[in-house]
C-alpha positions as CSV (number, residue, x, y, z in Angstrom):
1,X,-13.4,12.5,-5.9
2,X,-12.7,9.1,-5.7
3,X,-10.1,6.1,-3.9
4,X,-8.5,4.1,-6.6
5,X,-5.6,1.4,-5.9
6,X,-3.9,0.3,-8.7
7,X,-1.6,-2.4,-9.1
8,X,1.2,-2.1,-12.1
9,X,3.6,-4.5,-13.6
10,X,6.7,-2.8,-14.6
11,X,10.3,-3.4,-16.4
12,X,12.6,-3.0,-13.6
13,X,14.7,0.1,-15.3
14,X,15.6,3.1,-14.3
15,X,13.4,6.6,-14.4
16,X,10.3,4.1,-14.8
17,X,8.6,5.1,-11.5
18,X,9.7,8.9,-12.1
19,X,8.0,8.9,-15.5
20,X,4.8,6.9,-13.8
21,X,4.9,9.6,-11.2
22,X,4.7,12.8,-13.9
23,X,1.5,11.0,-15.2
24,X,-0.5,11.3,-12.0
25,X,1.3,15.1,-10.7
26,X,0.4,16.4,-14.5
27,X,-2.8,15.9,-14.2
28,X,-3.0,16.7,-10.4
29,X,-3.5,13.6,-8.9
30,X,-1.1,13.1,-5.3
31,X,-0.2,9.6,-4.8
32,X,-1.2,8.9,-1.3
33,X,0.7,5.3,-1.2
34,X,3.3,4.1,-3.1
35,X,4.9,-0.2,-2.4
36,X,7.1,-1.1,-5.3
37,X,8.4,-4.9,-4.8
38,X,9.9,-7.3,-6.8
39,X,7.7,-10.5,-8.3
40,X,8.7,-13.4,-9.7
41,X,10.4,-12.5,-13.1
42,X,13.7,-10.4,-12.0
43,X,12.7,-7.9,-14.9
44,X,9.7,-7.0,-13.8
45,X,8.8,-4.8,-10.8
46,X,5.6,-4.7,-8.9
47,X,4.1,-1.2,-7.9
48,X,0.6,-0.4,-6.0
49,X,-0.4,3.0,-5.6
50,X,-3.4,4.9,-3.8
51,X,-4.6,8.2,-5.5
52,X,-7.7,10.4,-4.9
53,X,-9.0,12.1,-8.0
54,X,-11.7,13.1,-10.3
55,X,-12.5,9.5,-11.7
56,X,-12.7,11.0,-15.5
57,X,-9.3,11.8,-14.7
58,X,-8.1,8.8,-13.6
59,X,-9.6,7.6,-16.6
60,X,-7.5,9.5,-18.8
61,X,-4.4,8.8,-16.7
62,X,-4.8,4.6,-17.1
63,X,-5.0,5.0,-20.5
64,X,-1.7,7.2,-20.5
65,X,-0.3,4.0,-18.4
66,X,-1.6,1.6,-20.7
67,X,0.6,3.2,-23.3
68,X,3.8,3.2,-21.7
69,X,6.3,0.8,-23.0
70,X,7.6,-0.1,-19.4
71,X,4.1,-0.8,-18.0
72,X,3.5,-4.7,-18.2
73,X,-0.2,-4.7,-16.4
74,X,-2.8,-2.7,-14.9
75,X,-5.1,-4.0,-12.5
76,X,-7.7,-1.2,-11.1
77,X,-8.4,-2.9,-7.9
78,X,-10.9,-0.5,-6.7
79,X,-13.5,-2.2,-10.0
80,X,-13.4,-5.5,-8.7
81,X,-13.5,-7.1,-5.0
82,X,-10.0,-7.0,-3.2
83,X,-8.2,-6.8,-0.2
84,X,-5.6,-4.6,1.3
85,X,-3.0,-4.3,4.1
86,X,-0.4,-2.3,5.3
87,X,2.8,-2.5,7.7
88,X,3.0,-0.5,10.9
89,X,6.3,-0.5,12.9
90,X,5.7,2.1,15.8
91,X,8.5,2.8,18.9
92,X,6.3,3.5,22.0
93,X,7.5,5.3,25.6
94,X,7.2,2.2,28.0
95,X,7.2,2.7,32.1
96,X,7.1,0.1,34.6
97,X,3.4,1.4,35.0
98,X,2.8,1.4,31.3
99,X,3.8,-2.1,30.2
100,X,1.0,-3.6,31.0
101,X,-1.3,-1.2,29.7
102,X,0.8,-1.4,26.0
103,X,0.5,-5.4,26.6
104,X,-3.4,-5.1,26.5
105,X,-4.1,-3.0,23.7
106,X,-0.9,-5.6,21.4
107,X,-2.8,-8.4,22.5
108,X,-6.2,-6.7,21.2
109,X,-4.7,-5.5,17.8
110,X,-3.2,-8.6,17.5
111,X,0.3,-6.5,16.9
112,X,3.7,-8.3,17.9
113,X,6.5,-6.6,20.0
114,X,9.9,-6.9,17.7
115,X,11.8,-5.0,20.0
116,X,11.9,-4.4,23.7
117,X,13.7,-1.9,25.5
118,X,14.4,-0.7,28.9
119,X,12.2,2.8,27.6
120,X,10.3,2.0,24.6
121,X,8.6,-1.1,22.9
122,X,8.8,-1.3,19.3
123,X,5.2,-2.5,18.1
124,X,4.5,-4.4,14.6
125,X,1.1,-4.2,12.9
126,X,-0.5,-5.3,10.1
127,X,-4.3,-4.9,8.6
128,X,-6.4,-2.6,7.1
129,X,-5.3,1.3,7.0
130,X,-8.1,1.9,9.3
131,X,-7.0,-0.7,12.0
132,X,-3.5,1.0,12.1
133,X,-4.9,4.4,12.7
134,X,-7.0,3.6,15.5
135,X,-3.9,1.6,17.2
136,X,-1.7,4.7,16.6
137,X,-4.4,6.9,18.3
138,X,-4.6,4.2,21.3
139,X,-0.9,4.8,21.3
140,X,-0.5,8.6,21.5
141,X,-0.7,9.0,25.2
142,X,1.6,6.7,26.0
143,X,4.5,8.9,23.8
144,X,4.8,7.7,20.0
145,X,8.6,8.1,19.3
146,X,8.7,6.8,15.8
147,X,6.4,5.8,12.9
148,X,7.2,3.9,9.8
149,X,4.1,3.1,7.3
150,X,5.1,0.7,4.2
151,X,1.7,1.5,2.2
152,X,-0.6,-0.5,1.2
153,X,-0.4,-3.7,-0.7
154,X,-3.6,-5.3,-2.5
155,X,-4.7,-8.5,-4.2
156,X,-7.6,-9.2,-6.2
157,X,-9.8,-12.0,-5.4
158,X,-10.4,-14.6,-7.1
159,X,-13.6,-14.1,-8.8
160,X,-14.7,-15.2,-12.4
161,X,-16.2,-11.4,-12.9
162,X,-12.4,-10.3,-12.2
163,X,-10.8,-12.0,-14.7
164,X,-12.4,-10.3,-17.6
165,X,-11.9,-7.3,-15.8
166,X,-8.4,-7.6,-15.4
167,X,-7.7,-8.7,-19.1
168,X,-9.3,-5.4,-20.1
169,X,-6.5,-3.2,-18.4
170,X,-3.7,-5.7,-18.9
171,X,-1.3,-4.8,-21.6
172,X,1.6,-7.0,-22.2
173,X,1.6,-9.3,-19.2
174,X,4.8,-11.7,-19.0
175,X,4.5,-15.0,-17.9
176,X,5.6,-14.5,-14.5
C-alpha cells in the first residue's frame, strides 16, 4: 500500500468535495488528510488530500477524478519532488516549575507561543508531519489539553521533469 498526496483544482460549488469523497470510500481508500483553501480565482477551490491504498487503485480513482466536471487539475505530488507542511496548535499544562522546561523544547522546534496563560501555554508549529509528532510526544508529560491539526499542504518544485508530469494529470486548468 502506498502514500499518495494529491492536489486538486475544484469549482467552488456545493456537494463537490462530498462527491470527491464517494470516489476514494467506494473504492476503500480513507483519506488520512484533507486542506481545502481558496486560490486566486474565487471559483475555484484548492484541495490536498493524503490517502493510503493499493496504487492500481489509486490509479483507477485519478482517472475517475480526471472525469469529473468540477475537477479543474490534478497534480499527484507523490510522482514528482515536493514538499509538505502542516499546522499544529497544541494547549500545554504550564507550572511555575514547567515553564522553563516548555521554553526549551519551543525554542528547539522552533514553535511560537500564541497564547500564554496563568495554567497552560498554547504552542504553534509548523513542518513536516513527523516534526509535529515528535513535539507532541515531547509534550505528553507535561499534560496535552488540546490538539488541532490542519493537514498537510504541499507544493511541487519547480523542476523541468514536473512540468510534463503535471500536464499529464491536469484537465481543464483556469488561468488562475
Amino acid at each position: 500500500m502506498g502514500r499518495h498526496i494529491l492536489s486538486l483544482l475544484l469549482d467552488d460549488e456545493p456537494g463537490v468535495l462530498a462527491r470527491i469523497a464517494g470516489i476514494f470510500s467506494s473504492r476503500g481508500f480513507n483519506i488520512e488528510s484533507l486542506c481545502v483553501s481558496g486560490t486566486q480565482s474565487p471559483s475555484v477551490s484548492r484541495a490536498f488530500l493524503v490517502v493510503k491504498g493499493e496504487d492500481w487503485v489509486f490509479d483507477q480513482i485519478v482517472e475517475r477524478l480526471g472525469c469529473m466536471i468540477n475537477v479543474e487539475g490534478i497534480e499527484l505530488l507523490t510522482d514528482v519532488e515536493y514538499f509538505e507542511r502542516e499546522l499544529l496548535l497544541v494547549k500545554v499544562e504550564v507550572s511555575q516549575k514547567t515553564r522553563e522546561e516548555i521554553l526549551d523544547l519551543v525554542g528547539i522546534f522552533g514553535a511560537n507561543v500564541v497564547d500564554a496563560g496563568y495554567a497552560t501555554y498554547t504552542l504553534e508549529l509548523t513542518g513536516k508531519c513527523e516534526k509535529l509528532d515528535a513535539f507532541l510526544e515531547l509534550l505528553k508529560p507535561f499534560g496535552v489539553k488540546d490538539i488541532a491539526r490542519t493537514g498537510i499542504v504541499a507544493m511541487a518544485r519547480e523542476r523541468k521533469q514536473h512540468r510534463a508530469t503535471t500536464q499529464i494529470y491536469t484537465t481543464k486548468l483556469h488561468s488562475l
